[in-house]
N, C-alpha and C positions, 0 to 999 in steps of 0.2 A: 409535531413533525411526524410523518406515516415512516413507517419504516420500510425500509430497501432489502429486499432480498438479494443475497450474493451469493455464488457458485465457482468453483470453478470447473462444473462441466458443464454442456451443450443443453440442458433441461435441465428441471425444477419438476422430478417426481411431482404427482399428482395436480401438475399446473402444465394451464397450455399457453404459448406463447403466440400472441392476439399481434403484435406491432413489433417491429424490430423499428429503434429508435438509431442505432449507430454506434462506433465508438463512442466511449468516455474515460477520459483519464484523470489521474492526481499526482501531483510530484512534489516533492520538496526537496530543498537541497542543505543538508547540514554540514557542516564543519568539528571536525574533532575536535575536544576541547582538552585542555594542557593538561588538567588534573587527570584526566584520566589514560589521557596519555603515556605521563607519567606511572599510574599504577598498572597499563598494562604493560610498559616495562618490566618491571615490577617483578609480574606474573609469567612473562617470556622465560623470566631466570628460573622459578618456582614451578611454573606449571600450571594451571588450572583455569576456568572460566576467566572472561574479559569481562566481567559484571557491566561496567560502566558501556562497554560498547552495547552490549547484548541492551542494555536499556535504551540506548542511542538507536540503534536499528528498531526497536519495537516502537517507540516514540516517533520514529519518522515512517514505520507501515503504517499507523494510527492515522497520522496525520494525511499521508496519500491515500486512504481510504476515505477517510473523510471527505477531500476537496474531492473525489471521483463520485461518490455518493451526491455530492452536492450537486455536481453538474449533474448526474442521472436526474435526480429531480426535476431540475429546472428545466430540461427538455419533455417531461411526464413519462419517467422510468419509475416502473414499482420494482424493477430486479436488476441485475447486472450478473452476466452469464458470463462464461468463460474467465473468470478473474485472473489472471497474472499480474507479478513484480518484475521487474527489471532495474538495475543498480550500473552506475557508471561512473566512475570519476570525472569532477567535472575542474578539478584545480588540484594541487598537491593541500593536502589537506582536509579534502571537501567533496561529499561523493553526493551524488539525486539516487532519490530513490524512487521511482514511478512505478503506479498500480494502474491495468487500464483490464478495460472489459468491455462488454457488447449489452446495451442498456437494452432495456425489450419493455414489455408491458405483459402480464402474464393475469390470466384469469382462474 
């Protein structure tokens, strides 16, 4: 699998952008889960990092990275410009996380 260059500004220093392909996104949607729930209780009393979430968020930017790279592929994106996240709840419990960017073809 070639790899995908990502950005998130308007160019790719020393690359010129030959095709603008379109948007491409990725999103998942996870749900908190009890355990950890519980310890960021926990932590509200104590103080300090949410360990368990902060792993939860990185795990689901991985993952909307991923399915957004996918799709850049499979339309023939060698980069993806402009990259942003966007986060919403989608249930009490349960928030998406989507990554979307502007797929190009760059030389």
């Amino acid at each position: 699998m070639e790899s995908v260059i990502l950005t998130n500004i308007e160019t790719i220093p020393g690359k010129t952008i030959t095709t603008h392909l379109g948007l491409v996104q990725g999103n998942t949607v996870r749900a908190k889960h009890v355990g950890r729930d519980l310890m960021a209780g926990l932590k509200n009393i104590v103080g300090g990092e949410l360990q368990g979430y902060t792993e939860l968020l990185q795990e689901s930017r991985d993952e909307a990275i991923r399915r957004m790279v996918e799709q850049a592929q499979a339309i023939g994106a060698n980069a993806v410009i402009n990259v942003r996240f966007s986060t919403s709840s989608v249930t009490s419990g349960a928030a998406e996380l989507l990554a979307y960017g502007t797929a190009v073809v760059v030389e």
